[in-house]
N, C-alpha and C positions, 0 to 999 in steps of 0.2 A: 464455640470457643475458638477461638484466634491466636498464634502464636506469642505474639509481644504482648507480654506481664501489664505490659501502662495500659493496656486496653484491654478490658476483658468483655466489651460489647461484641454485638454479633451483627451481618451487613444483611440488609434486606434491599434488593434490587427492584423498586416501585415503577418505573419505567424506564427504557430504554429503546432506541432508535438513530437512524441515521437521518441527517436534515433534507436528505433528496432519496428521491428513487433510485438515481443510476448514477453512476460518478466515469468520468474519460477514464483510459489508460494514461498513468502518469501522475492524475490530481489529486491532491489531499480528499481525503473525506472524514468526517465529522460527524463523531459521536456523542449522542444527546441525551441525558434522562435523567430520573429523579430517585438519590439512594436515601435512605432513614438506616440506620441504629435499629438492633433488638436486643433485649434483655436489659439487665441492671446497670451495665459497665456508664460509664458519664462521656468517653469518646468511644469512637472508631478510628485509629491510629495506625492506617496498614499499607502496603504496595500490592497493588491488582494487578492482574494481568489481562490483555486483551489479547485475547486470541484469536488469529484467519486459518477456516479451517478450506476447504473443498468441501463442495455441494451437496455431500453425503456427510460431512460432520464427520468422518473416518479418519482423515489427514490433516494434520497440523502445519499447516503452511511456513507461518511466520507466528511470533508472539512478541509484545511490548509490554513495558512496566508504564503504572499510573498509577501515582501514590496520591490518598486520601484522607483525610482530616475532617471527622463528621463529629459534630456533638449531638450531642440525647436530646430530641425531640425537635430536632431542626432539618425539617428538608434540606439533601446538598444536593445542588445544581450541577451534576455533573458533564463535563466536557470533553474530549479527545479524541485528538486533530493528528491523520498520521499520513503518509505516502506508503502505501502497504507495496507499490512496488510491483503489482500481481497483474497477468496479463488481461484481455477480455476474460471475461465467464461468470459464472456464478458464485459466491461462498457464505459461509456462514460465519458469524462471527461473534464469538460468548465473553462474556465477563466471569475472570476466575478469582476467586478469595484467599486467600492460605488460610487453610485446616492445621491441623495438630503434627500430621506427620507432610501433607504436601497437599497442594492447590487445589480448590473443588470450585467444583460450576455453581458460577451466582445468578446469571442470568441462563436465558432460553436460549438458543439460535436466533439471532440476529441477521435477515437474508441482504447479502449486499449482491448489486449488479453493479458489474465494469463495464463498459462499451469501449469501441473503436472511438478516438474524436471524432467530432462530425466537423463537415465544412473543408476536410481535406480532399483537395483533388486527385483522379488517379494517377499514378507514377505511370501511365502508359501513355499520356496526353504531353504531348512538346512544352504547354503550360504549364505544368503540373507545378505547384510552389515545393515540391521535394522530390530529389528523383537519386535512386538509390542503383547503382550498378559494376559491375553484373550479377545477375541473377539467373541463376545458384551463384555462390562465389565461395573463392577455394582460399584467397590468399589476403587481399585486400578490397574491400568495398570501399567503393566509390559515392562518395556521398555531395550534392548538387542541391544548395537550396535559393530562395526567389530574393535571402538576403543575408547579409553575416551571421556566420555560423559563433554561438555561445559555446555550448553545451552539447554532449554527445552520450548518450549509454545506451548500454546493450542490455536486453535480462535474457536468463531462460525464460521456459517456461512455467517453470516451479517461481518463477517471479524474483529468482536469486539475481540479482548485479554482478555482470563478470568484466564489463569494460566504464571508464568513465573518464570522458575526454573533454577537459576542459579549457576554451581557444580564445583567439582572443577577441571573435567576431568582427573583424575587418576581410574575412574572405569568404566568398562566396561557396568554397568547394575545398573536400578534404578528404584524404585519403585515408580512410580507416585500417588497422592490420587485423587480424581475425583469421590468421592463419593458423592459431595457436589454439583456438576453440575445438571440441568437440565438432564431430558432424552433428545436423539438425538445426530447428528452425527458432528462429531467434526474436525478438520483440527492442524496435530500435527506437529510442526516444530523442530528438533531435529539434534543440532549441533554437532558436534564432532570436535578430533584434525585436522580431516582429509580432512571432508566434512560436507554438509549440506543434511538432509533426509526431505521429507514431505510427510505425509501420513494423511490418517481418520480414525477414531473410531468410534462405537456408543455407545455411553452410554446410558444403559438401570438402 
């Protein structure tokens, strides 16, 4: 039983999955699978929640709303396309329903992998297409890329967003401030005309 009166179907989660193995640090990833209706009600009328949890299902990362519209006896094609935001690593990630008093699990653990991108050179090579300095840095990084700088953000590690610098891609090079952060090691996303970089720092 479902909170909203218009709907008194029930959601049964038939499959679910993501469309790749592993997704960059950065990319959208893309949720895929196939929900039906149970019991008498003629819809399913609700907002789900997708939730990122950590690799042990313990920690609740991040969560988003995805609202649904299912009628009685009609596969729905489910989709949802997000930027979780979250650094390399592991996690799991469930489909929640509203219950009577609050949210229950519709789906199983869903295992997503983040990777570093690949095809980035290292920041220690005179070529490097992004070169990030100094390192450690205490007050402003120095950021150097192969072509005009877009785009700039910073996460924790919890995958939170704490900076977001937006340029106007006619310079090559920019002075980040980050003297205001926390100490510890940071995940920096840095877009250009060309491509996209992601690297770490630690700010000391």
């Amino acid at each position: 039983t479902v909170k909203d009166g218009t709907s008194n179907a029930d959601l049964v989660v038939q499959s679910l999955a993501f469309d790749k193995d592993e997704y960059a640090v950065g990319e959208q990833v893309n949720l895929v699978g196939v929900l039906r209706t149970l019991g008498l009600g003629p819809v399913y009328d609700e907002v789900l929640q997708v939730a990122f949890f950590n690799s042990m299902g313990n920690q609740n990362l991040a969560q988003y709303s995805s609202r649904v519209f299912i009628e009685k006896g009609v596969p729905y094609s489910y989709e949802f396309s997000i930027n979780p935001n979250l650094p390399a690593g592991d996690y799991l990630v469930a489909l929640f329903k509203p219950g009577d008093s609050s949210y229950t699990q519709a789906s199983n653990g869903i295992p997503l992998k983040i990777v570093e991108p690949t095809g980035i050179e290292s920041l220690d090579g005179e070529s490097a297409n992004l070169i990030l300095y100094p390192q450690p840095v205490t007050d402003v990084l120095n950021i150097r890329a192969a072509s005009g700088l877009c785009t700039v953000e910073v996460f924790g590690l919890d995958g939170q967003k704490v900076i977001t610098e937006h340029l106007s891609g006619m310079s090559n090079d920019y002075a980040l401030s980050v003297g205001h952060l926390p100490n510890g090691t940071y995940v920096i996303t840095v877009s250009t005309k060309k491509a996209v970089y992601t690297e770490k720092f630690v700010k000391r």
